[in-house]
N, CA, C and O atoms as CSV, one atom per row, in Angstrom:
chain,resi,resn,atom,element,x,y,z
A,1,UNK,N,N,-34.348,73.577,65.040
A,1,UNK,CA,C,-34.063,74.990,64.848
A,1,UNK,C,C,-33.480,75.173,63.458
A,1,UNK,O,O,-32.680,74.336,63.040
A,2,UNK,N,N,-33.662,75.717,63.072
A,2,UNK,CA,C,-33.274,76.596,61.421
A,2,UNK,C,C,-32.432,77.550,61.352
A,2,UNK,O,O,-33.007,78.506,61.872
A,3,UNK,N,N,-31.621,77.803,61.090
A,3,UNK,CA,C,-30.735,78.972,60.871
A,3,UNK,C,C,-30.456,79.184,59.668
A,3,UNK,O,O,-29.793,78.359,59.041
A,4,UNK,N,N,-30.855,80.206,59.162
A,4,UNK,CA,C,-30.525,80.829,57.657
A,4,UNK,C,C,-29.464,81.817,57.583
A,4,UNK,O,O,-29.708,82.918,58.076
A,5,UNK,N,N,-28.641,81.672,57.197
A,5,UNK,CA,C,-27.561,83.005,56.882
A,5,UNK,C,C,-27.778,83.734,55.881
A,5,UNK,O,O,-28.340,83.618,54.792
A,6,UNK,N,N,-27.095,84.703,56.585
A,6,UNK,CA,C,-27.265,86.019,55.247
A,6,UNK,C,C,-25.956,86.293,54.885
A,6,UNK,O,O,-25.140,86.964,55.518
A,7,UNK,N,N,-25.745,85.476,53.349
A,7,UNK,CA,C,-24.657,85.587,52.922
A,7,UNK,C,C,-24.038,87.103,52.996
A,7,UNK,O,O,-22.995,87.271,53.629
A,8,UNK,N,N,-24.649,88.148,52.381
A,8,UNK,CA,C,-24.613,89.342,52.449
A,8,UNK,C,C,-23.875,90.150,53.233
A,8,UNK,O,O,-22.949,90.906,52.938
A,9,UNK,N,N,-24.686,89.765,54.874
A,9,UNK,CA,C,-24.271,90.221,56.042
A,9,UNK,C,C,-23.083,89.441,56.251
A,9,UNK,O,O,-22.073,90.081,55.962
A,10,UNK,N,N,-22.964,88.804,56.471
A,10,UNK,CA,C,-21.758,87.837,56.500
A,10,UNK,C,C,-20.287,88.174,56.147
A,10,UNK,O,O,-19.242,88.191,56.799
A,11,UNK,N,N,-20.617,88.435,54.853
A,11,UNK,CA,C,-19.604,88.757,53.658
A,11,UNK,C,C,-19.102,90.437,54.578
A,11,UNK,O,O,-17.879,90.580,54.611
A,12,UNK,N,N,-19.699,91.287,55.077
A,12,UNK,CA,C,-19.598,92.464,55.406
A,12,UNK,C,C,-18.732,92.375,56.608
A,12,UNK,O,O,-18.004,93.324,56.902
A,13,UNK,N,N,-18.763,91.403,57.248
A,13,UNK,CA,C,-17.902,90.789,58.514
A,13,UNK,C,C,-16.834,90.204,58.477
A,13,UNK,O,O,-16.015,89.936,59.356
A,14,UNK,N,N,-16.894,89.869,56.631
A,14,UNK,CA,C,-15.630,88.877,56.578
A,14,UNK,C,C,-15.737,87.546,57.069
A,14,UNK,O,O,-15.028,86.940,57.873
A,15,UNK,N,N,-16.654,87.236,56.502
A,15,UNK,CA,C,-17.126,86.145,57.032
A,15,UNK,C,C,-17.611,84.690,55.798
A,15,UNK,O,O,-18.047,85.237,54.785
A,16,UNK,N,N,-17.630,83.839,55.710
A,16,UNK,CA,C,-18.273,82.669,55.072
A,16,UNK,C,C,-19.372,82.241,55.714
A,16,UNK,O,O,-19.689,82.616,56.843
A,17,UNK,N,N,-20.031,81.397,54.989
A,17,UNK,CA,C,-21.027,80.200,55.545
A,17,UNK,C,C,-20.066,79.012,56.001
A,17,UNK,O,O,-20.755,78.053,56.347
A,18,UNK,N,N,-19.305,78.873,56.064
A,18,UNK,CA,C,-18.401,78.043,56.245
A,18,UNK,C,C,-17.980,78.337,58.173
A,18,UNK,O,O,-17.903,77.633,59.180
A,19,UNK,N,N,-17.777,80.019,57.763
A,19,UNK,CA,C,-17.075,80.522,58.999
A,19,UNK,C,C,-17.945,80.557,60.045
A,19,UNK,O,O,-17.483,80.447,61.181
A,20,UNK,N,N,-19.662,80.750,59.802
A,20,UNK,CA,C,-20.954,80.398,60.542
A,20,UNK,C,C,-21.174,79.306,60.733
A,20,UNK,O,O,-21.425,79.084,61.917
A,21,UNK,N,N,-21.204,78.428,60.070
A,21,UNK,CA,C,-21.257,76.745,60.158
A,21,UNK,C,C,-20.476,76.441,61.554
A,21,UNK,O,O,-20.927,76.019,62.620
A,22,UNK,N,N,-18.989,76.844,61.138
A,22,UNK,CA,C,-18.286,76.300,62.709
A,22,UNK,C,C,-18.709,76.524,63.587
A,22,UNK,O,O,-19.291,75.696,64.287
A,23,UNK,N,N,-18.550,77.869,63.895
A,23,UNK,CA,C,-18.719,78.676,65.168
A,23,UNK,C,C,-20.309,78.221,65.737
A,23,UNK,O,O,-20.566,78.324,66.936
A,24,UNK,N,N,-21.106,77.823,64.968
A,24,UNK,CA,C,-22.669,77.475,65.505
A,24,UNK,C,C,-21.981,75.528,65.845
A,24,UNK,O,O,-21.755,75.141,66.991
A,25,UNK,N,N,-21.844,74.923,65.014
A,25,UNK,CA,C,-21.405,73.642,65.987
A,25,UNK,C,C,-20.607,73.502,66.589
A,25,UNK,O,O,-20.450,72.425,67.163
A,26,UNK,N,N,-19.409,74.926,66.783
A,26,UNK,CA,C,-18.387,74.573,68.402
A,26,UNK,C,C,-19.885,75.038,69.357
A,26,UNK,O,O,-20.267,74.500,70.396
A,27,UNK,N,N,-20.336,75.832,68.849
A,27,UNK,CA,C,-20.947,76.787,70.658
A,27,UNK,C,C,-22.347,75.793,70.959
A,27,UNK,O,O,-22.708,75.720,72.133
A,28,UNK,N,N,-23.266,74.903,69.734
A,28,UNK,CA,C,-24.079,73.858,70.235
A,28,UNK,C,C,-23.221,72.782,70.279
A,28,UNK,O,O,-22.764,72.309,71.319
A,29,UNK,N,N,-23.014,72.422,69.254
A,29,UNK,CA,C,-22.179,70.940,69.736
A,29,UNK,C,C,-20.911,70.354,70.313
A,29,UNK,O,O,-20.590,69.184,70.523
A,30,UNK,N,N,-20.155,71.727,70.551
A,30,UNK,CA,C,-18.771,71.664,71.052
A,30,UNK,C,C,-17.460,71.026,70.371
A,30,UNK,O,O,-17.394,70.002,69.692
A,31,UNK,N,N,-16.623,71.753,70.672
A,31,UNK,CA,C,-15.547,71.291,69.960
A,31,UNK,C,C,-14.474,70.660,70.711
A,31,UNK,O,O,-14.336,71.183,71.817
A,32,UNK,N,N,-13.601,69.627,70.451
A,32,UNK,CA,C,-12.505,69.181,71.416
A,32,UNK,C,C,-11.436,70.109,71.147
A,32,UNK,O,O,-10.956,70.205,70.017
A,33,UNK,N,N,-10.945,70.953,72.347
A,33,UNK,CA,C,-9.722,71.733,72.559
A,33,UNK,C,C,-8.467,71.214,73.408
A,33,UNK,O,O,-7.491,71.905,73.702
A,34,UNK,N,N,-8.671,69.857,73.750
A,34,UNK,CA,C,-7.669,69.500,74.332
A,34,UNK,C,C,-7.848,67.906,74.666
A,34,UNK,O,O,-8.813,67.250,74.273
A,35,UNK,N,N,-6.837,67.415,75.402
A,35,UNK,CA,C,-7.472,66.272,76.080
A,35,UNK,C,C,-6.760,66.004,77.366
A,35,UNK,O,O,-5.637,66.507,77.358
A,36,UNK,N,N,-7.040,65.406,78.405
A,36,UNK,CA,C,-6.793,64.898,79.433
A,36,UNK,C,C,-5.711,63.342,79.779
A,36,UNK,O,O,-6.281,62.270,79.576
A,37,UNK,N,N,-4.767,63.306,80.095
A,37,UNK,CA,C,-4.069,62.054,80.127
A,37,UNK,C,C,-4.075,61.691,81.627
A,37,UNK,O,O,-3.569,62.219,82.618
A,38,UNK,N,N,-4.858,60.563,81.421
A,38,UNK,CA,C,-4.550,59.869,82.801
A,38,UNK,C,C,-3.905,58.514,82.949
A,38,UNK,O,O,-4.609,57.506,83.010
A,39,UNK,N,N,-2.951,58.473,82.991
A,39,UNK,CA,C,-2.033,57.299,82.764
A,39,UNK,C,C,-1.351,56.511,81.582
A,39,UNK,O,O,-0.207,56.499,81.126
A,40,UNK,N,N,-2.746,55.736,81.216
A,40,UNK,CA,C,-2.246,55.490,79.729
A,40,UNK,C,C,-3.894,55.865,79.109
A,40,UNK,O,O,-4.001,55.649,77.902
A,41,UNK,N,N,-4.572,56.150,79.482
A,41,UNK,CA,C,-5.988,56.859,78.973
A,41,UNK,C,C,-6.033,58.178,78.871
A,41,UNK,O,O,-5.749,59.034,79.709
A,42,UNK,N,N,-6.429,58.282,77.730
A,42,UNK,CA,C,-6.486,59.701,76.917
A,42,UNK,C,C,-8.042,60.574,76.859
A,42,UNK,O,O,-8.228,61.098,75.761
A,43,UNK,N,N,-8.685,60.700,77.445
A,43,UNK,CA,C,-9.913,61.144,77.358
A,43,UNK,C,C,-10.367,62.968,76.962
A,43,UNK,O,O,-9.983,63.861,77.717
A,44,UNK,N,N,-11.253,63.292,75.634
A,44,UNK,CA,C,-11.398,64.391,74.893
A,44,UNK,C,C,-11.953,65.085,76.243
A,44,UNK,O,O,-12.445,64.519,77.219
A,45,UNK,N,N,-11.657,67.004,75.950
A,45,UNK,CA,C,-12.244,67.946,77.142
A,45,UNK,C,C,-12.292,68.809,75.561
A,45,UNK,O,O,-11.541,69.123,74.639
A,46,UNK,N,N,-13.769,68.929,76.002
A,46,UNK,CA,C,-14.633,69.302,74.567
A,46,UNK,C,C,-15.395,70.870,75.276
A,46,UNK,O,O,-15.732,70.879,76.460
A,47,UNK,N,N,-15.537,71.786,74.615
A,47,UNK,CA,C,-15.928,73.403,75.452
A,47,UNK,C,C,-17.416,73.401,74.395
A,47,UNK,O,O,-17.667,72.654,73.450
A,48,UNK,N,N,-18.269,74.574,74.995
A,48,UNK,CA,C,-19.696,74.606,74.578
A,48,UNK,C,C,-19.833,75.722,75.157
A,48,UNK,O,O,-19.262,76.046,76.198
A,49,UNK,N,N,-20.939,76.683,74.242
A,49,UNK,CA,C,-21.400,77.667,75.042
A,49,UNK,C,C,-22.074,76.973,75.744
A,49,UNK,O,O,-22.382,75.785,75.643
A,50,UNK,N,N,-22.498,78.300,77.036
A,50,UNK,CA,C,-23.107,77.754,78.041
A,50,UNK,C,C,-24.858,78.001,77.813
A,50,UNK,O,O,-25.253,79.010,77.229
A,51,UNK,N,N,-25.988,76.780,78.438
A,51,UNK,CA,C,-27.121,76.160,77.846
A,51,UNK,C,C,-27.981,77.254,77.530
A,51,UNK,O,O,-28.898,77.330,76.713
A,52,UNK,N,N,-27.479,78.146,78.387
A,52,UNK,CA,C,-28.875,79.259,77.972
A,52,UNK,C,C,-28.745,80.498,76.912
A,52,UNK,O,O,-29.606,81.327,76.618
A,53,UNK,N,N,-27.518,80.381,76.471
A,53,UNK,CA,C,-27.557,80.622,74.727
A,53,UNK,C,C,-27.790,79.494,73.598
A,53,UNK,O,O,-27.507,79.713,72.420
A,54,UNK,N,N,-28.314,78.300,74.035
A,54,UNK,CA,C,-28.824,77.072,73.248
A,54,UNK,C,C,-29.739,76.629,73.357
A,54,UNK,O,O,-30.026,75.570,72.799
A,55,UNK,N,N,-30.938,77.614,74.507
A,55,UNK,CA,C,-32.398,76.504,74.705
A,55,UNK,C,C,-33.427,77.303,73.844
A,55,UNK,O,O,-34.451,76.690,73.541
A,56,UNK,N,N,-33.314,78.381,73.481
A,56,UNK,CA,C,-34.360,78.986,72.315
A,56,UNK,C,C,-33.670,79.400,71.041
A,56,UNK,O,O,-32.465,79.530,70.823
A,57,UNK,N,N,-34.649,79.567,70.294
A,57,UNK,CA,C,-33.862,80.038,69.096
A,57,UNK,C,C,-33.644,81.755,68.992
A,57,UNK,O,O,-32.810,82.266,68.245
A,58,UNK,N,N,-34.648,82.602,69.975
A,58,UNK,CA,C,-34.097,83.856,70.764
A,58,UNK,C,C,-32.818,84.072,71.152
A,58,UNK,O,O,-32.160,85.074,70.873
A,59,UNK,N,N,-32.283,82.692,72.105
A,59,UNK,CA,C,-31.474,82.853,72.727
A,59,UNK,C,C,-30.036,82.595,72.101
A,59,UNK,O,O,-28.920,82.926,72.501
A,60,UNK,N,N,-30.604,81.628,70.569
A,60,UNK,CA,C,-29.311,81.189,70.318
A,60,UNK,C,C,-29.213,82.164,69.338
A,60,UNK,O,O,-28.229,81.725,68.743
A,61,UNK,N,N,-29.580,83.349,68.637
A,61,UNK,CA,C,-29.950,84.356,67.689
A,61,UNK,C,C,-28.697,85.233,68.576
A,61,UNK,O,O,-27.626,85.576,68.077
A,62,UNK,N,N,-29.064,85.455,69.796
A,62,UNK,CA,C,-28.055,86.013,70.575
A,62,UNK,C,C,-27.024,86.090,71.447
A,62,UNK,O,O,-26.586,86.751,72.388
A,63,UNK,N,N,-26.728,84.784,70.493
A,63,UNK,CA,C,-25.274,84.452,71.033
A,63,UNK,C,C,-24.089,85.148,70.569
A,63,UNK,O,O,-24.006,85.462,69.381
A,64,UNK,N,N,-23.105,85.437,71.448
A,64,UNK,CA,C,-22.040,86.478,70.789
A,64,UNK,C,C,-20.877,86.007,70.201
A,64,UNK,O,O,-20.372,85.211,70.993
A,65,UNK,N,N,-20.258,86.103,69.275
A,65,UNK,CA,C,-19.360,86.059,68.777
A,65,UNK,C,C,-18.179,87.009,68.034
A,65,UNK,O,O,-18.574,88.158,67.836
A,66,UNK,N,N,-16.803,86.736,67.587
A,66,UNK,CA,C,-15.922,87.608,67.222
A,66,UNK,C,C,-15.535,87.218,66.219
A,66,UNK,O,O,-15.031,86.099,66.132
A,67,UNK,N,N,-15.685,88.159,65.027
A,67,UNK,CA,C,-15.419,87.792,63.960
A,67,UNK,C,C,-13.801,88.027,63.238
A,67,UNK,O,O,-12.905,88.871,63.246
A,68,UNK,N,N,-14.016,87.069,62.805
A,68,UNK,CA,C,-12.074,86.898,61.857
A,68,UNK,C,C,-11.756,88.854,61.808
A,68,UNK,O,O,-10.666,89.175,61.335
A,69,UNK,N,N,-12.161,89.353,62.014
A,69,UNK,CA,C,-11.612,91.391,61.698
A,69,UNK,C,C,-11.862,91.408,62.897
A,69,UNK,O,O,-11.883,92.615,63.140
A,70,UNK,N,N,-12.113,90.767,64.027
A,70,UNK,CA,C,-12.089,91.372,65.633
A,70,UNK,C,C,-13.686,92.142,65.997
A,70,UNK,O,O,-13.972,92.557,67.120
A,71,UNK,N,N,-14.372,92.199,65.105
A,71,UNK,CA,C,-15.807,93.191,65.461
A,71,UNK,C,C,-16.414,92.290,66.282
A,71,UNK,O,O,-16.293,91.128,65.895
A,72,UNK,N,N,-17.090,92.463,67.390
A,72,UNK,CA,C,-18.048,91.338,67.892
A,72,UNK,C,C,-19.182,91.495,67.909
A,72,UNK,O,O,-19.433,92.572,68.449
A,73,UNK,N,N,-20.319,90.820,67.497
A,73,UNK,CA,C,-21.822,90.758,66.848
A,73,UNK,C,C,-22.368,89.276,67.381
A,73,UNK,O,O,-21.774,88.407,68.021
A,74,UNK,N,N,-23.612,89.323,66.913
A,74,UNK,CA,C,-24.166,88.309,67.801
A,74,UNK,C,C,-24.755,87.060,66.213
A,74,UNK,O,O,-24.622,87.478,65.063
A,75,UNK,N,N,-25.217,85.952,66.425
A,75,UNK,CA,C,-25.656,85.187,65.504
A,75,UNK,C,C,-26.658,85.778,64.483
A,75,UNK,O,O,-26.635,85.593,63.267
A,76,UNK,N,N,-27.622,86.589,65.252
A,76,UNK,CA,C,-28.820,87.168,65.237
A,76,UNK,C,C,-28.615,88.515,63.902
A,76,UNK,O,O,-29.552,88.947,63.230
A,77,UNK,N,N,-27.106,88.990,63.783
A,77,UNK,CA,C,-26.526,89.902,63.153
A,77,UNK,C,C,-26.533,89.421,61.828
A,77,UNK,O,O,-26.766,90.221,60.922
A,78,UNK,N,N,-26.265,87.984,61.526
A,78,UNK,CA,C,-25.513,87.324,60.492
A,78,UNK,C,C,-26.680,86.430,59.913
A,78,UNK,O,O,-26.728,86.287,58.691
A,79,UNK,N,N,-27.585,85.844,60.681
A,79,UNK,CA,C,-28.396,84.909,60.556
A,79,UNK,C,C,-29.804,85.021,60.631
A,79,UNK,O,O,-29.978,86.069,61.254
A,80,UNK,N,N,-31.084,84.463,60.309
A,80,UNK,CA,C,-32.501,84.386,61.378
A,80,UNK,C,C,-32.400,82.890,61.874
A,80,UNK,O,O,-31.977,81.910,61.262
A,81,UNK,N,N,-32.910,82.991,63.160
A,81,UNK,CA,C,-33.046,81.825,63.586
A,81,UNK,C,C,-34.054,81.511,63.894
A,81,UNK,O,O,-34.441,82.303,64.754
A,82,UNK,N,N,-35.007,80.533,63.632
A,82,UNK,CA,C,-36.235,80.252,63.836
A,82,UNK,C,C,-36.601,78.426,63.956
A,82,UNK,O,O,-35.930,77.413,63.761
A,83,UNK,N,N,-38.043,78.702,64.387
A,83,UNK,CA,C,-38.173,76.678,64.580
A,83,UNK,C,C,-39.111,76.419,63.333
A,83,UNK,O,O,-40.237,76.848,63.079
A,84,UNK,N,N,-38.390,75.695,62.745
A,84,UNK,CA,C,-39.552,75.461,61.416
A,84,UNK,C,C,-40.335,74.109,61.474
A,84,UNK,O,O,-40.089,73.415,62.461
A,85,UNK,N,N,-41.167,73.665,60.642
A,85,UNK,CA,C,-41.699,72.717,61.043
A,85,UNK,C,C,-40.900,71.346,59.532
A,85,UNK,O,O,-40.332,71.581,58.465
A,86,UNK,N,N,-41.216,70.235,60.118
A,86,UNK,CA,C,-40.155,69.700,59.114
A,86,UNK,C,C,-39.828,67.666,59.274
A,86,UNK,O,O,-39.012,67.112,58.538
């Protein structure tokens, strides 16, 4: 999948490529928000959007998010997402 940002749009949100970058690898690849202690083992509890804003590039176009000013817009607002060949 490909995702192109639009610096432009972005910028209008208050936003970076930086600030898109994250937010697209917490919600596909997840981020660790905590961890679990079980005795003397420490094991990561990592959060993800859930799969069916991650199995098309439709779907991941419209995934929602809240931007650093509180507005909430979707990927699809900020970005195109498409499958390129490669």
């Amino acid at each position: 999948v490909y995702i192109d940002i639009d610096r432009q749009l972005a910028a209008r949100y208050g936003m970076t490529i930086d600030d898109v970058h994250s937010i697209v690898g917490s919600a596909v690849g997840g981020k660790v928000v905590t961890q679990s202690v079980e005795g003397r083992e420490r094991f990561p509890i990592a959060m993800r959007f859930l799969q069916h804003y991650r199995d098309t590039p439709e779907s991941l176009a419209s995934m929602p998010f809240v931007t650093p000013s509180g507005v909430h817009i979707t990927l699809g607002d900020v970005a195109t997402v498409r499958i390129d060949d490669g």
